[in-house]
N, C-alpha and C positions, 0 to 999 in steps of 0.2 A: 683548818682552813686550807693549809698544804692538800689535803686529800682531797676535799671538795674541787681548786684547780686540779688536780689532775684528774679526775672524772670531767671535768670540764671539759678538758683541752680534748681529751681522748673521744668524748661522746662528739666535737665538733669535728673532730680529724676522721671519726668513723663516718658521720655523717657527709661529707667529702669523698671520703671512698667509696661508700655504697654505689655499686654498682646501677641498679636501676631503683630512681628514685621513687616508683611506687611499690615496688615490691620489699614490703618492710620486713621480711623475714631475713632476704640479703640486707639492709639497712643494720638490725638489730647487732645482726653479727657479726656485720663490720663493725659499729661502734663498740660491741662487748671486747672484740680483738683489740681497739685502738685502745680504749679505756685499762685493761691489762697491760700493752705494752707502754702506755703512758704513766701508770702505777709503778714498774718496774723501776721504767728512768726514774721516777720522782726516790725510790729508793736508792735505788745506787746514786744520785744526785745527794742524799741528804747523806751517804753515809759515808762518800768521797769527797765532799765539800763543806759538809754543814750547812747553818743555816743562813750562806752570805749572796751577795749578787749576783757571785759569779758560777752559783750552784743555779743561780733563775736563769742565766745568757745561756749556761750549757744546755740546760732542761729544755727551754724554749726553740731554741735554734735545733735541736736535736728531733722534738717532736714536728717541729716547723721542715723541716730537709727531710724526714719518714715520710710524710703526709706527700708533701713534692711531690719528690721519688716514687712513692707510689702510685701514684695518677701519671707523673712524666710516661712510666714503664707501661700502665695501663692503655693509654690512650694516645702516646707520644707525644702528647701539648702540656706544657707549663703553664697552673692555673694564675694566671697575672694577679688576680683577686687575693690570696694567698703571699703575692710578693710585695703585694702592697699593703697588707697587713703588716707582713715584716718590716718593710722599710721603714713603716713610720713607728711601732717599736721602735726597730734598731736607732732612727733618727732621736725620738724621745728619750731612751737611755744612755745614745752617749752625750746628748746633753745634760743630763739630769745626773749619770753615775760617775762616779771616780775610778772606778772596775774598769772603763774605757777608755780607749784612747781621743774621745770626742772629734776633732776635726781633721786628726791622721785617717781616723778611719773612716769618716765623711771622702776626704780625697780619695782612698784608696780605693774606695768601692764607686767613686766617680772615674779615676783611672781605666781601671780593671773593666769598668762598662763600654766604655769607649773603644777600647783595644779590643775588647771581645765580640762586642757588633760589628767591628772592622771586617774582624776573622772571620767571625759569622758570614755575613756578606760577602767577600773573598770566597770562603770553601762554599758559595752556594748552598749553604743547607748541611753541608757536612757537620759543623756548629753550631747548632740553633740558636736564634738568640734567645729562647728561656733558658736555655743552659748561661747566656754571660747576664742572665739578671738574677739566676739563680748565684750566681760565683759573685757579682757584686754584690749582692743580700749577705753573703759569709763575711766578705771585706766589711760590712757594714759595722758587723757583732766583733770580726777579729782582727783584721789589719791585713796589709798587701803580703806580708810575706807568711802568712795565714793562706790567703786565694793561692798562693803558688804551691806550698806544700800541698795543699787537699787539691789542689789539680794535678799537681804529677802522680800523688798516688790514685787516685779516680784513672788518669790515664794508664797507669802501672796493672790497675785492678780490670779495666775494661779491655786493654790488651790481650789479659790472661782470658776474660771470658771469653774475649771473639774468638780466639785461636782454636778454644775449648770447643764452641758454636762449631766452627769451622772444621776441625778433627771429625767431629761425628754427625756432621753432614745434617744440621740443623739451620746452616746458616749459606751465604756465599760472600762475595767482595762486596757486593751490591748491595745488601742487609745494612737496614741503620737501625741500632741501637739506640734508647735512651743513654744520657749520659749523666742526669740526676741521679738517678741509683746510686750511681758507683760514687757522685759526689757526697751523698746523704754516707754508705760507707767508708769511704772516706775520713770525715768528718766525725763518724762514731769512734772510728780506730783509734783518731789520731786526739779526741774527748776524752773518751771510757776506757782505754787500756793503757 
């Protein structure tokens, strides 16, 4: 059953990716990529966690922030459709699991929203706001001082990339980067290692 979701998940998050939605050859092979690297997690999930909840929140969230991240980077917009999928997950589990902090993490990822549309707004665009619905969706699954670790190193990680950008004249001051990416790695580092 474990295998059939993660062909699942993979064949919907490939489906998401593909590039142009009529050309199923791009289609096919985004889903064959997403279905593999959603197979992987599901092993390293069962073989670092077993078979409990908190191998489903990893697994999930993890496939859920790839998916993101991939499209954020592709296209620079955060697909809402996808955050509202999570949300109401994330809502549903912490009220239904013991694995979560139920209405700490409800606050936090209301918090975390608030302040982050602030900034958003403030830096004009410098912060998008998919990025703080994307940071409130992780507070959803993990708690406020969860959003803070995976944002400094997101900011630590996109730091490194710009400067790298910047070095060999791929990039300039001007250049905006996604900033999903680096949270979806992030989020893996601080999961899977």
């Amino acid at each position: 059953m474990a295998y059939m979701g993660a062909v699942l998940i993979g064949g919907v998050t490939g489906h998401y990716l593909s590039n142009n939605k009529n050309d199923m050859k791009n289609k096919i092979l985004w889903m064959l990529t997403a279905i593999i690297i959603s197979l992987g997690l599901h092993f390293l999930c069962a073989h670092q966690f077993e078979e409990d909840i908190a191998c489903l929140i990893h697994y999930m969230t993890s496939v859920l922030l790839l998916t993101i991240g991939c499209m954020d980077y592709r296209e620079l917009n955060v697909p809402m459709d996808l955050i509202l999928v999570g949300g109401i997950l994330g809502l549903y589990l912490n009220v239904t699991s013991p694995a979560l902090n139920g209405w700490m993490n409800l606050l936090s990822a209301i918090v975390a929203l608030l302040v982050l549309v602030v900034i958003s707004r403030i830096s004009r665009g410098g912060f998008g706001e998919g990025d703080a619905y994307v940071m409130a969706l992780i507070g959803l699954f993990y708690g406020g001082f969860y959003i803070m670790i995976v944002g400094m190193i997101a900011l630590i990680l996109s730091g490194a990339f710009s400067l790298i950008y910047l070095i060999i004249g791929k990039a300039d001051r001007k250049t905006l980067l996604p900033f999903v990416p680096f949270l979806a790695a992030a989020h893996l580092i601080l999961v899977w290692i």
